[in-house]
N, C-alpha and C positions, 0 to 999 in steps of 0.2 A: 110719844112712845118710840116711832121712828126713830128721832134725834136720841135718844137715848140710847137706841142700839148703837147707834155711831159711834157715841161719844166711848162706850164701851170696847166696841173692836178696837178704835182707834188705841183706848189705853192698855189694850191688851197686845197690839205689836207694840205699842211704844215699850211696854215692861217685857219681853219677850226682847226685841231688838237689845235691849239694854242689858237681857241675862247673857247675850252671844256675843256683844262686844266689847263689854263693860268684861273685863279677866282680872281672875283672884291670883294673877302670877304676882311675887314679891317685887315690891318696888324697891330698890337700893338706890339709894341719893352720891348721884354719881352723873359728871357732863359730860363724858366719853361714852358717846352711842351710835348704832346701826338702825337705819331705818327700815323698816318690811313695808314692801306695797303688798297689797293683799287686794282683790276681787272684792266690790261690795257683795255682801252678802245674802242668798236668796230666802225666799220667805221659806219658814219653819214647815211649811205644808208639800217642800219639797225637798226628796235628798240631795238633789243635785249641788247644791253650794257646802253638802258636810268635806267636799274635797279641799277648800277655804280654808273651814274651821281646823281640819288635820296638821294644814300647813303654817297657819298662825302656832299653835301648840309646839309643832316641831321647832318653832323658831325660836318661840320662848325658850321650850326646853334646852339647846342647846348653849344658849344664855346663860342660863341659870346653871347648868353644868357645868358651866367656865368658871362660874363663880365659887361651883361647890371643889371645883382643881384648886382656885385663890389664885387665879391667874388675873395681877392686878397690870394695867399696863400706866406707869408713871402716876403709881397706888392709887389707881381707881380701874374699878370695875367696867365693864363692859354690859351696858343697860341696854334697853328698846326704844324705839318709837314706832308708830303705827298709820301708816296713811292709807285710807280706800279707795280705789280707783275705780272708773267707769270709762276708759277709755276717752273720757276729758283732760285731756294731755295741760290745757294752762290752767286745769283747775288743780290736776296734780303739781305742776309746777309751782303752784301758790301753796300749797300748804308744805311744800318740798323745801322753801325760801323761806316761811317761819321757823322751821325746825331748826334749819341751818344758823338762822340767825339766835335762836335762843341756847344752842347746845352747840359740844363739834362733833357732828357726824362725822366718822370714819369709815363709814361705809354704806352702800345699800344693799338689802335683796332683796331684788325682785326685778320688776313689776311682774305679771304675771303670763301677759299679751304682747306679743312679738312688737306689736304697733307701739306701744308707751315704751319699751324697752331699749327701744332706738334714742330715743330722746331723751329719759331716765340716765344712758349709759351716754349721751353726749352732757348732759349734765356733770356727772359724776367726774367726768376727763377735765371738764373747767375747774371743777372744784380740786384736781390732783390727787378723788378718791377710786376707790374699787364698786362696781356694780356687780355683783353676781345673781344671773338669774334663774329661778328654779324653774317656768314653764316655760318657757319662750324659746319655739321651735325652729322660726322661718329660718328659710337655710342661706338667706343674705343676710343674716346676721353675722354668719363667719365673716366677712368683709372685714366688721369690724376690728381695726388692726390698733387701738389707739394706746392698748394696754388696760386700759382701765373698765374692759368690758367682757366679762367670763357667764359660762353658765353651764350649769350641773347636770340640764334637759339637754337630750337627742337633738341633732338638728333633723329636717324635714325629711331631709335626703335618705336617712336611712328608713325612713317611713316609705316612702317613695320605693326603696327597694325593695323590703316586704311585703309592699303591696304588686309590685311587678313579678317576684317571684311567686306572687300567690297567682296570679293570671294566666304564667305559664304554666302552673304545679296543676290549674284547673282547665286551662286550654279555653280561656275566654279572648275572646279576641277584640271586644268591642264596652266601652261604657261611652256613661253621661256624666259629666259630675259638676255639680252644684255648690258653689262654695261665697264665702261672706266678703264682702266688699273691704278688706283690710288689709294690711302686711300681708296678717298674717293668710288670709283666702287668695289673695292674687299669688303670693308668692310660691302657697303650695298648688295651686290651680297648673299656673305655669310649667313649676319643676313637673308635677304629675303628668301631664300632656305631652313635654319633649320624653320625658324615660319611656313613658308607655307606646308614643308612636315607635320609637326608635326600636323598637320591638316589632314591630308593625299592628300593636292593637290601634284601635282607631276612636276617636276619643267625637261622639255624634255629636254632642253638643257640650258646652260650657253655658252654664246658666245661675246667672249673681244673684244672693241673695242681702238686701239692702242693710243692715243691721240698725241703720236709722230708724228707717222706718219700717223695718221688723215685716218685711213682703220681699215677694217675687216681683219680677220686672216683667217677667210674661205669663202667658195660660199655661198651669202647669200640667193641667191634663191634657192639653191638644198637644202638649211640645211633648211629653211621656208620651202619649199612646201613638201619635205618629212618627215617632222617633222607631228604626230598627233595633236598637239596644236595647233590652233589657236589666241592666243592670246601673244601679247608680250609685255615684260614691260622692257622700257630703262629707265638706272640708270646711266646718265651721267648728266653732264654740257651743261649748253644751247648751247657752240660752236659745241660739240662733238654730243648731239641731233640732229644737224640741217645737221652733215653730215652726219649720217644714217638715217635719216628721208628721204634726197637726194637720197642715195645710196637705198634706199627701191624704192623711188618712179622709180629711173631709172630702178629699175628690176619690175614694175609694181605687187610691195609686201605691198601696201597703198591700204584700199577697200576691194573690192571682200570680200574675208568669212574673213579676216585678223582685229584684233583687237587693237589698240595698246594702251600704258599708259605710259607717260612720268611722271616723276617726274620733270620737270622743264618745266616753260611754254615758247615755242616759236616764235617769231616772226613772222607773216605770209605774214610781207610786202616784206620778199624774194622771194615768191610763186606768180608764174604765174594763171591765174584762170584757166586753165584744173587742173593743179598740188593741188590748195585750193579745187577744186571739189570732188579730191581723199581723201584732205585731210581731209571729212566730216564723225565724227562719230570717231578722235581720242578723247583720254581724257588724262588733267593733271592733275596733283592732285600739292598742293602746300598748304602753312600757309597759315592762314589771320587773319586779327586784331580780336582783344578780344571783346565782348558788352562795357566792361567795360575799361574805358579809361583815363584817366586823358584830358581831352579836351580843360581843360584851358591851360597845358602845349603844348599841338600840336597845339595848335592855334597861341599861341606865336612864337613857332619854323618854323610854316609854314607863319608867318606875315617876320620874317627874311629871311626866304628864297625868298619870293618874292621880297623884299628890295634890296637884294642886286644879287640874278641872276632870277631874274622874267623869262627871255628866256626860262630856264630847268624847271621852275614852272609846274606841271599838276594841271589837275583838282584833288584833294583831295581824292577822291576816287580810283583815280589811281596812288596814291603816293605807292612805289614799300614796300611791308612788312618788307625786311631787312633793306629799308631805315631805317622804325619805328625803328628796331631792332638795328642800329647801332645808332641813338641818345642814345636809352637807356643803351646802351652799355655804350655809351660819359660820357652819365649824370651820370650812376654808379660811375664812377671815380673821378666825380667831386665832387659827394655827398661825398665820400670815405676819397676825401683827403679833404674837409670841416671838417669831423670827426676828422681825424688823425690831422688837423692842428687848432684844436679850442681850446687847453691848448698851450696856451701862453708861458708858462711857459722854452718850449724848444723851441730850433731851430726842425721844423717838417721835413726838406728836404735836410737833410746835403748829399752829394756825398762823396764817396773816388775818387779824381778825380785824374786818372793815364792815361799816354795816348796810352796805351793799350785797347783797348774798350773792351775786354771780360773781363778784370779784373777789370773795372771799377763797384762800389758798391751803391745801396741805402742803406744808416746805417737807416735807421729806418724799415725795410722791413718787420721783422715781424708783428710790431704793423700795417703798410701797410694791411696787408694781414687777418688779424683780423677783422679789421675797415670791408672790402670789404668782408669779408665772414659773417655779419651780417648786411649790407645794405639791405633796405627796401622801397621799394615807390612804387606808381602807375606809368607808366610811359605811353608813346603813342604806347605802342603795348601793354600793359597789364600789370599783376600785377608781379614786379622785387621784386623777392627773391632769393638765391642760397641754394639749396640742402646741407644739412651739410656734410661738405668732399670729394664733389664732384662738379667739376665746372658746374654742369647743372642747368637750371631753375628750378624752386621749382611753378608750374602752371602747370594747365590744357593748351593744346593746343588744335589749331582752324585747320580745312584743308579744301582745300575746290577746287573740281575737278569741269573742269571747259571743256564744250564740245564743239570742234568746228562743228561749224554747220552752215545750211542759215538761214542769219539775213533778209533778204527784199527777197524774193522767185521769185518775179518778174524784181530785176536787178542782182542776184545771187547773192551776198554781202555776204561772210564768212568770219567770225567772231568767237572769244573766247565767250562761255554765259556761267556763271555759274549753274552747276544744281545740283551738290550735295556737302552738309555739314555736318562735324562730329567733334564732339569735345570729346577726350578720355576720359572722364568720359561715353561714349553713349555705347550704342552696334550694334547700326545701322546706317548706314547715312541717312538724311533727305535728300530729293529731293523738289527741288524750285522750277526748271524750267523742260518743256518736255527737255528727251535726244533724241538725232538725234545718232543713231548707225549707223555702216556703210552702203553704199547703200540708205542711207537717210531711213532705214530704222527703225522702230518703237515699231520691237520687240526686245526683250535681246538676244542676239546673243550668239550661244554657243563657249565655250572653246575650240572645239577640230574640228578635221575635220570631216564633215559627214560621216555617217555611208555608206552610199552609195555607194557600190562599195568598201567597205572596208573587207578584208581575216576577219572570224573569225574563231578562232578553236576552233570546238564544240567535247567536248570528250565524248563518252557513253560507254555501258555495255550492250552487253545484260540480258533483262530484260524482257521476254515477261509480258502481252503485249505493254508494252511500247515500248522497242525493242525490234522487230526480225526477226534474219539473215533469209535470205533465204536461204544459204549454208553456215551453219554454221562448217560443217565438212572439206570441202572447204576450207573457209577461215582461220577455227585455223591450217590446216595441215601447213599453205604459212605463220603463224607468225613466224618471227624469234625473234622477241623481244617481250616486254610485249605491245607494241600499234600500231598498225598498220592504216597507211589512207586508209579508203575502201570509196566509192561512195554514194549517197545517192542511188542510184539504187538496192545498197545487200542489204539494211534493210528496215524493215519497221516497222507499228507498233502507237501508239498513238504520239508517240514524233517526228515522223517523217509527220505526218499530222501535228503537228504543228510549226515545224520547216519550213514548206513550206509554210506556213502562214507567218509567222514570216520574212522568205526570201521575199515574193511576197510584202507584207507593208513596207522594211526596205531597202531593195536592197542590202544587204549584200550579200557575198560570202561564204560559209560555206565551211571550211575546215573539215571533219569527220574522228575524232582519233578513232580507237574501243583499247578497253581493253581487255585483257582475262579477261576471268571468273573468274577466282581466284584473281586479283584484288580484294583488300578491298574496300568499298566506302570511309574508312576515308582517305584511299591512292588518291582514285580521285580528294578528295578535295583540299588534301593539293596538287597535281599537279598544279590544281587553282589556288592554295597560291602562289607557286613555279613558275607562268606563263606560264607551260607548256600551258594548257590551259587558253582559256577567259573564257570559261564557261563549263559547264555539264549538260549535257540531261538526265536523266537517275530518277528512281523511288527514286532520295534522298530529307529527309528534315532536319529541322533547328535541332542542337543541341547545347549547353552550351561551348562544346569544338570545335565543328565545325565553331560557330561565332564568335571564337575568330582570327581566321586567314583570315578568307573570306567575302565576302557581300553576302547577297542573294536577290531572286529578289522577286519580290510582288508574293503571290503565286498563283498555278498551278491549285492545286485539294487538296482534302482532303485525308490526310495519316491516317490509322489506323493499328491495326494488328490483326491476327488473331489466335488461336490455333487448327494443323491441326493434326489427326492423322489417323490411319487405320480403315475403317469400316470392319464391322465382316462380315466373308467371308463363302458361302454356299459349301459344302460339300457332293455329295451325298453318300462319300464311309465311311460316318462317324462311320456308324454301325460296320466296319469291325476294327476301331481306335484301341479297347482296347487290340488286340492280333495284334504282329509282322506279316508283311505278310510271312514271313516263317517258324511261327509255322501254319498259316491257310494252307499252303500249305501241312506240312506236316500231318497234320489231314487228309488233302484229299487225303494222299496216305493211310494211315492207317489203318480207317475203310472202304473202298471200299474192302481192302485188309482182312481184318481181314473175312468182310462177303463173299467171295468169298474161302477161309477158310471152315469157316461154311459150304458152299455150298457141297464143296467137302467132306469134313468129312459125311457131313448127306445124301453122294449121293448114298450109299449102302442100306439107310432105306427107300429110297423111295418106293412109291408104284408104283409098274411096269406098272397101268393102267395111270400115270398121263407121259407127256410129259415132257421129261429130259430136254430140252433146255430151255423149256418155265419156268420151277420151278428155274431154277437155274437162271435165269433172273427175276424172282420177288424176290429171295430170296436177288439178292444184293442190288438193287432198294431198295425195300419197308422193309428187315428186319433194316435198323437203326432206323428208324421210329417209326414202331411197339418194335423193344425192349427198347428202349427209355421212352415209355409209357407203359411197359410191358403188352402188350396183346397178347393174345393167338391165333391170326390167323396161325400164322405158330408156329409148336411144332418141338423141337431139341429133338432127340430122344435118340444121345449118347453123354456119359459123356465130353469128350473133345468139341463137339458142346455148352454143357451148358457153360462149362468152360469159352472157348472163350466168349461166348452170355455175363457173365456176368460180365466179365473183358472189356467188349464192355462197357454195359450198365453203369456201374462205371466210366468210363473214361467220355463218353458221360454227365453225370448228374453233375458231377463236371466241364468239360470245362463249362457247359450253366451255371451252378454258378457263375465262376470267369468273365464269360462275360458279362452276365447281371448286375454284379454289377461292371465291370470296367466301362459298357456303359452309365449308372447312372451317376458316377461319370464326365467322360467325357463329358457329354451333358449337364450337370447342368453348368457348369462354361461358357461354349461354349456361350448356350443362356442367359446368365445375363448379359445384358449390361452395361457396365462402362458411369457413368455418370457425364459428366463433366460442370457444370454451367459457367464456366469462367476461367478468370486468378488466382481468388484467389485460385480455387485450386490446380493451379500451386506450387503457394506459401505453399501452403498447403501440398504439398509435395505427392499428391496422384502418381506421378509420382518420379522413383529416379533422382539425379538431373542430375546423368551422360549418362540418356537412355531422356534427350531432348537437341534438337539440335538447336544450337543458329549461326547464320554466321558471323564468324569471321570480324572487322570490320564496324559494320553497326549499325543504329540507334536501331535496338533491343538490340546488344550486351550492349550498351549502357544503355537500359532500364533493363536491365538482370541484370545488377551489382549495378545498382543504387535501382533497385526495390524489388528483389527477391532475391539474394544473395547477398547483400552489400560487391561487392567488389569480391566476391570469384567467380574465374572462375571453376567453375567446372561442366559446363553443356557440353557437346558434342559437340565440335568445328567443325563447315561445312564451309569448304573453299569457294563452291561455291554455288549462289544462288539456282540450280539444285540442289543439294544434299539437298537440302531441304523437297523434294520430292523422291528423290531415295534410300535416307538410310532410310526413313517410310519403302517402300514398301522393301528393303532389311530386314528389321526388326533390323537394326543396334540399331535404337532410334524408341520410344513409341510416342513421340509427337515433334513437331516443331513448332516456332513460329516464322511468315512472315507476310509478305504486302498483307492487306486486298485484295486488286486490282491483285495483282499476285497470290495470292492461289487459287480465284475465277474464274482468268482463266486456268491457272495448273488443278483444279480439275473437272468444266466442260471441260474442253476441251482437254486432256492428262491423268489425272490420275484419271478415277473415282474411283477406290479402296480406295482411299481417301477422305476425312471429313476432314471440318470444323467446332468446338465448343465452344461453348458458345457466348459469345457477342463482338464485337470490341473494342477495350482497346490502349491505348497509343495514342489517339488523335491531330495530327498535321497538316500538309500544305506540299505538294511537290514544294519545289524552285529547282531554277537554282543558284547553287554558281557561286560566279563573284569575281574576284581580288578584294582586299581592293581599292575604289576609281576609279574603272577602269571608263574610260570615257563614254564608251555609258551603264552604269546602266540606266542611264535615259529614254533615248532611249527604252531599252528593255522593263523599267519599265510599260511605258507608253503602248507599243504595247502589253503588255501581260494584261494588263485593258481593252485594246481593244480588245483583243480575248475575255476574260471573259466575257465581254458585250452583242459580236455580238454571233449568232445564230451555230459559226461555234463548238462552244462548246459544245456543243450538241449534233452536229451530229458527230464530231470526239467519243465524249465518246460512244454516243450509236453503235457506229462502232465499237472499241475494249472494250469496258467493257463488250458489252452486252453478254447472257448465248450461249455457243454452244454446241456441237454437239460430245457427248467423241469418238475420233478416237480407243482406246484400250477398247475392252469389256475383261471380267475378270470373268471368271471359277472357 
């Protein structure tokens, strides 16, 4: 009984096969023929091969309409032959070498797959005939210069930019795509990969799919679900589509957050309704007919096709685009050799006929090839011209993506709807119909995997008070290299209030890189560039050469700078300035000494009623005083007392000279304050330019060279942001110039001996550098408008901007 069923199905594809390729089209007994390569064709239980069946018919048709013009060319007609192909290229070439040998082909069309058409069309060039192909896309095809190789199909390229323009229209920034080991998958893998980087989407992975053997080369749910994209775009054939489409769905990689874009559109009478459920929210993209159409000639071709296989007949709107494409392909040839055979004059179709089939000739090939590289006409897919020296269409093309979705909501019925159209002269696609994205859902669905739970490495600096460590001496002792991961727990500080924001809206993970100090900021960025980091925290903004390797993000706060230098410092021992402390010292051993001298010398001439101890204790006391002023309260009575007295009084009245006028001097400059209105008198020069201090690597340094020294570094290079404030107060440099928002806290709150002068100057934005293209900009974009918005902005700034409390008072 088994065998019985066998022998049944078996005779039922064999009578089934035999009603699809067995054609009731008119046979005319005639040696002058065109070959059609034609796709074998798929089992009846699937539609996907009725695109075959269209384009067999179209070719007939055209055929047969040449015949019903009576366009006979050296009085015989213009008949078929038929070959199937399977991408066995010598098995095409054998039955391609019977036909030749039994008839003369004057032409082919087809094959249908970029890969045989390479081969097909170097055959055809030996033979001195025309190949024209209806599907054959790769876009090294155009290479082909030999003449004897044309085709009616798009090349890739403008597929490629359909699909680039849809990335941008959608703002996706990121795929995977999956395409089949051939011409025709390498060649559009490739082209898709350079157009889209160059754009700066980023292309996660490339991943082949074998068409031998009908598999993946790797896990394709480890490599999808670990992958950041979202989004994937298969570049095969409708057979090889329909077994990753499978292989997806069996790993339940169809749906959920997952995007996909076929470039060929699939059948969905093989899908069960759970499996069409998932399938809601793919999209294909594909040609479609021109406005413009020659309608009297399709109407013709479609009255013949009903005539003679009405069965395979659709409805007109669903007659398959490469059908259109292979008529016109048909018709090129015919019109071509109309051309070549309308001077009577010669034989137009002589053979060298040898019965070696490679060596077999069309002697008239080049005027052939002429004739068909300036044919011209409307045809039933639009307007047929060839590119000069190259076998492609000379037209605009049509595309047109096409989403599966629910058609009847209440019996779940999914279906192909068309909803968006572009034709390459546009820069956008038009939408028809609503799209149904995945999950039946109704927004545009992002490119990439949510942010949610996703590491980010956030790199910073300290910076008070944007960052700052709580043990900072601590944690640079434990650095052994230039970045270390600390906690959000060491630091704190404005950026860290809003990085907790930022975590608590977004559900990311932050990863925290710190940098030393001596880190440049242009260094940080280009880590950015480099992917060390995704992003940076820290007090940096935009510049000319910073945006050229990075993105930034919508900004933070407002940047400005400031110019900081030492205020003038009170002094109570200033009086003693203009003399050494060890000449005042030894003054004070001098005249104490000199009048205790005196004393004794004049201790003989006393008067014996006055008290020796007492006299000789006013006399040391009070005589500098009095001889100072020379008054006469006390009288020296012998010569060596005057002596002394007035080697005293001389010494005395010359120090108070040189002092008073050194203390003059000294006090005048002391209290004249330097006054500084701004930056121009930076520029200005009131300062040298080697005694101001600029921080190697950062947005001033920047404005330093471009603004005030064009180019010349020759101001005082400060490693780290600190020293910006430590060589002031060292006295290394006169002035510095820093972040309006850091000097103000630096100077109330750390350094009050220091000032800040004149007005704010270099006016910008603090952002977050981000990788060129990196996928959650958006993301960021968006929350960091939302903090700007809400109230939390506010109370974060007035938290660290506002004035405190200077910890170092200063004597």
């Amino acid at each position: 009984m088994r065998n019985l069923s066998i022998i049944v199905f078996v005779l039922f594809t064999i009578c089934w096969k035999s009603k699809v390729v067995k054609s009731t089209w008119p046979q005319t007994s005639s040696n002058l023929k065109l070959i059609g390569f034609f796709p074998e064709e798929i089992t009846e239980e699937s539609d996907d091969g009725l695109w075959i069946i269209h384009c067999r018919s179209m070719f007939h048709s055209a055929l047969v309409l040449s015949q019903k013009y009576e366009m006979k060319f050296n009085g015989e007609y213009l008949t078929s032959e038929e070959i199937f192909t399977d991408n066995e290229i010598m098995f095409t070439f054998n039955k391609t070498c019977e036909k030749v040998l039994k008839s003369n082909i004057i032409g082919f069309i087809g094959p249908s797959s970029s890969n045989e058409a390479r081969y097909v069309s170097s055959f055809a060039h030996r033979l001195g005939i025309v190949d024209i192909s209806y599907s054959s896309t790769s876009s090294d095809l155009s290479t082909i210069d030999t003449g004897a190789f044309y085709r009616t199909s798009s090349s890739d390229e403008n597929l490629v930019l359909a699909l680039q323009i849809l990335f941008e229209q959608f703002q996706w920034k990121s795929c995977l795509i999956i395409y089949q080991n051939d011409e025709y998958g390498y060649n559009g893998m490739h082209l898709l990969s350079q157009k889209l980087s160059e754009k700066q989407i980023k292309i996660f992975e490339t991943i082949k799919f074998d068409i031998n053997q009908q598999n993946l080369q790797i896990d394709l749910k480890k490599t999808l679900s670990n992958s950041l994209s979202r989004l994937i775009i298969v570049w095969a054939n409708i057979k090889s589509t329909k077994k990753i489409l499978n292989k997806a769905l069996d790993k339940n990689l169809i749906g959920q957050d997952f995007l996909w874009i076929l470039t060929t559109t699939v059948s969905l009478k093989d899908f069960n309704k759970d499996q069409k459920e998932k399938l809601i929210g793919i999209l294909s993209i594909e040609p479609f007919q021109e406005n413009v159409i020659n309608s009297s000639l399709l109407n013709q071709a479609m009255n013949i096709w009903k005539t003679y296989e009405p069965e395979t007949f659709p409805e007109e709107k669903k007659i398959s685009i490469y059908a259109l494409m292979t008529f016109d392909a048909t018709w090129s040839l015919i019109l071509s050799l109309k051309e070549l055979c309308s001077n009577k004059l010669f034989s137009c179709l002589d053979f060298l006929d040898v019965s070696d089939c490679y060596n077999r000739r069309f002697l008239n090939s080049q005027k052939y090839y002429q004739t068909i590289q300036s044919i011209k006409f409307l045809g039933v897919s639009g307007y047929i011209q060839f590119v000069n020296g190259t076998p492609d269409r000379f037209n605009t093309m049509n595309y047109l993506i096409k989403n599966i979705q629910p058609i009847n909501l209440t019996e779940n019925d999914v279906n192909y709807v068309p909803v968006l159209q572009w034709n390459s002269n546009s820069i956008k696609w038009n939408q028809i119909n609503e799209i149904f994205w995945p999950n039946r859902s109704k927004n545009i669905p992002k490119d990439h995997k949510l942010i949610y739970g996703q590491k980010i490495r956030i790199g910073i600096i300290e910076s008070p008070p944007s960052i700052i460590l709580k043990n900072s001496k601590k944690i640079y002792e434990n650095m052994k290299d230039n970045y270390q991961r600390i906690n959000l727990e060491d630091f704190d500080g404005f950026y860290k209030d809003f990085l907790m924001y930022l975590e608590e809206k977004m559900g990311f993970i932050p990863e925290i890189i710190l940098a030393k100090p001596s880190i440049p900021y242009d260094k940080l960025v280009s880590e950015v560039a480099n992917d060390s980091f995704d992003i940076v925290m820290s007090s940096i903004d935009i510049n000319a050469k910073r945006n050229q390797i990075v993105d930034f993000s919508n900004a933070i706060m407002p940047a400005s700078y400031r110019i900081v230098i030492r205020k003038s410092q009170l002094n109570y021992f200033h009086i003693f300035k203009p003399f050494l402390w060890a000449l005042w010292l030894l003054l004070l051993i001098i005249i104490p000494y000199t009048n205790i001298l005196i004393w004794i010398i004049e201790k003989k001439t006393l008067n014996k009623q006055n008290k020796e101890s007492l006299f000789g204790i006013m006399i040391v006391i009070s005589y500098p005083i009095y001889n100072l002023f020379r008054t006469n309260s006390l009288h020296i009575k012998t010569n060596a007392g005057r002596f002394l007295s007035s080697i005293l009084w001389i010494l005395q009245f010359i120090l108070l000279i040189v002092h008073t006028a050194g203390l003059i001097s000294f006090l005048i400059p002391l209290n004249s304050k330097i006054i500084i209105s701004g930056i121009d008198d930076i520029k200005n020069g009131i300062f040298p330019r080697n005694r101001i201090g600029i921080l190697v690597g950062s947005q001033i340094e920047e404005y330093y060279l471009n603004s005030i020294s064009h180019g010349k570094k020759d101001y005082f290079p400060l490693k780290t942001p600190d020293e910006v404030y430590t060589k002031l107060i060292s006295g290394e440099i006169d002035a510095s110039l820093w972040s309006n928002i850091s000097t103000a806290y630096h100077i109330n709150n750390l350094y009050c001996q220091l000032m800040t002068v004149g007005v704010e100057f270099s006016h910008s934005f603090y952002q977050l550098p981000m990788k060129r293209g990196w996928l959650y900009t958006e993301d960021f974009n968006w929350n960091i408008l939302s903090f700007m918005e809400s109230e939390q902005i506010d109370r974060i700034s007035a938290k660290w901007f506002g004035i405190g409390v200077a910890h170092l008072l200063y004597f």
